[in-house]
C-alpha positions as CSV (number, residue, x, y, z in Angstrom):
1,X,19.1,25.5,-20.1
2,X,17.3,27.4,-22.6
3,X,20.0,29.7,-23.0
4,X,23.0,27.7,-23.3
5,X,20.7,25.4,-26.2
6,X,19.8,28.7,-28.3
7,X,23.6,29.8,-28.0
8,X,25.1,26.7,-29.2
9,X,22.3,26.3,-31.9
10,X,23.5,30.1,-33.4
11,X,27.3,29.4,-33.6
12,X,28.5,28.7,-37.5
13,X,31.2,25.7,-37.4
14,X,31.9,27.1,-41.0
15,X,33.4,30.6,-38.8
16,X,36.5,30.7,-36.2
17,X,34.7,31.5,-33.0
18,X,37.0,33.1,-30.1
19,X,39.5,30.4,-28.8
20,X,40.2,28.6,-31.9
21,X,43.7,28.1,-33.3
22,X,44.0,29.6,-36.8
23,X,47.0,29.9,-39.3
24,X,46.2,33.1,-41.3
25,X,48.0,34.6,-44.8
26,X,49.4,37.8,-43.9
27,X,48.5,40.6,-46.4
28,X,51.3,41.9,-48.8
29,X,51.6,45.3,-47.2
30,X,54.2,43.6,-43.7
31,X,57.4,42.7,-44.1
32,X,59.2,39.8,-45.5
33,X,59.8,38.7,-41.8
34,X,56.3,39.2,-40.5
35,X,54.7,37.4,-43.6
36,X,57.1,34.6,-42.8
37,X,56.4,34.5,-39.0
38,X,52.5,34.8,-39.4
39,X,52.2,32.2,-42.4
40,X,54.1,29.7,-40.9
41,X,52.8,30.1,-37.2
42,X,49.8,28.9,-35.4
43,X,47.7,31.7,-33.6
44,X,44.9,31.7,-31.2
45,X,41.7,33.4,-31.9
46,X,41.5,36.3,-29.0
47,X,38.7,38.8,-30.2
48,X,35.9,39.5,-32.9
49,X,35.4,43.0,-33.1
50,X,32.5,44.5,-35.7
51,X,35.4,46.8,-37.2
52,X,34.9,46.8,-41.2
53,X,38.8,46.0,-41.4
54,X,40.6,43.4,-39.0
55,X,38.2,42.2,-37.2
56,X,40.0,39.3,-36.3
57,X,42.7,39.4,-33.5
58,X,44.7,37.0,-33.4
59,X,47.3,36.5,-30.6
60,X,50.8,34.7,-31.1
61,X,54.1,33.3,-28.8
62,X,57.1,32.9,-29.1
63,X,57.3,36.4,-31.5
64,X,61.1,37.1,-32.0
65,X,61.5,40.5,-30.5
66,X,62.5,41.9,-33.5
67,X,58.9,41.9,-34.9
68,X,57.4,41.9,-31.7
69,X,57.8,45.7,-31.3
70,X,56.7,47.8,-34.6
71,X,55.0,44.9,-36.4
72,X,52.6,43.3,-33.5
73,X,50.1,44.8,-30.8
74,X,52.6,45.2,-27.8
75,X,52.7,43.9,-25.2
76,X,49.9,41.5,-26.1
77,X,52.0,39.7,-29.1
78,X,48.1,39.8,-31.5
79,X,47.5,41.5,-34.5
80,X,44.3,41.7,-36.4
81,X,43.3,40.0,-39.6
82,X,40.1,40.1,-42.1
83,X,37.8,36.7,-42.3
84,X,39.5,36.3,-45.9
85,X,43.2,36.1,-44.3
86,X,42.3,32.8,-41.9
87,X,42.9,30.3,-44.0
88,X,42.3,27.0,-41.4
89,X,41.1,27.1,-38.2
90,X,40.3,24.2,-35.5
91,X,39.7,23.7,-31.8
92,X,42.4,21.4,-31.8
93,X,45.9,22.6,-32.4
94,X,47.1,19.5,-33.5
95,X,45.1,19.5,-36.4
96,X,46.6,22.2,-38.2
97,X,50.1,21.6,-37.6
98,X,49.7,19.1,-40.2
99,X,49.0,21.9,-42.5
């Protein structure tokens, strides 16, 4: 029990943890259709990596497979963002399609 209390007592609710849905801002540098897809879809958080650049992967359904191919990891449908480019994030999904 010791564990699980010193666990819970380091995570940040102020930080996406792994699992949580987030809507991100794409950077300027995709497309006009990736921007679109990313900014106006809901993603789940899949990974935190300790890279200096995108070290946020976020994974996504539904991806028209237009994009899916050259814009997203395939076949896994993620792609990585920084801390600055998730702009809401929640354990419930509902909560941010209201966004």
């Amino acid at each position: 029990m010791k564990y699980i209390l010193s666990y819970e007592s380091k995570t940040n609710e102020n930080e996406p943890s792994v699992g949580d849905f987030v809507i991100c801002k794409e950077h300027d540098t995709a497309t006009d259709k990736v921007v679109k897809f990313v900014n106006n879809n809901i993603g789940i958080l899949q990974k935190i990596t300790g890279a200096k650049y995108g070290n946020y992967i976020v994974g996504y359904d539904n991806i028209p497979q237009d994009l899916a191919v050259d814009n997203f990891n395939f076949p896994m449908n993620n792609r990585s963002f920084n801390r600055e480019e998730i702009i809401h994030f929640s354990k419930n999904k509902k909560e941010l399609e209201n966004k």
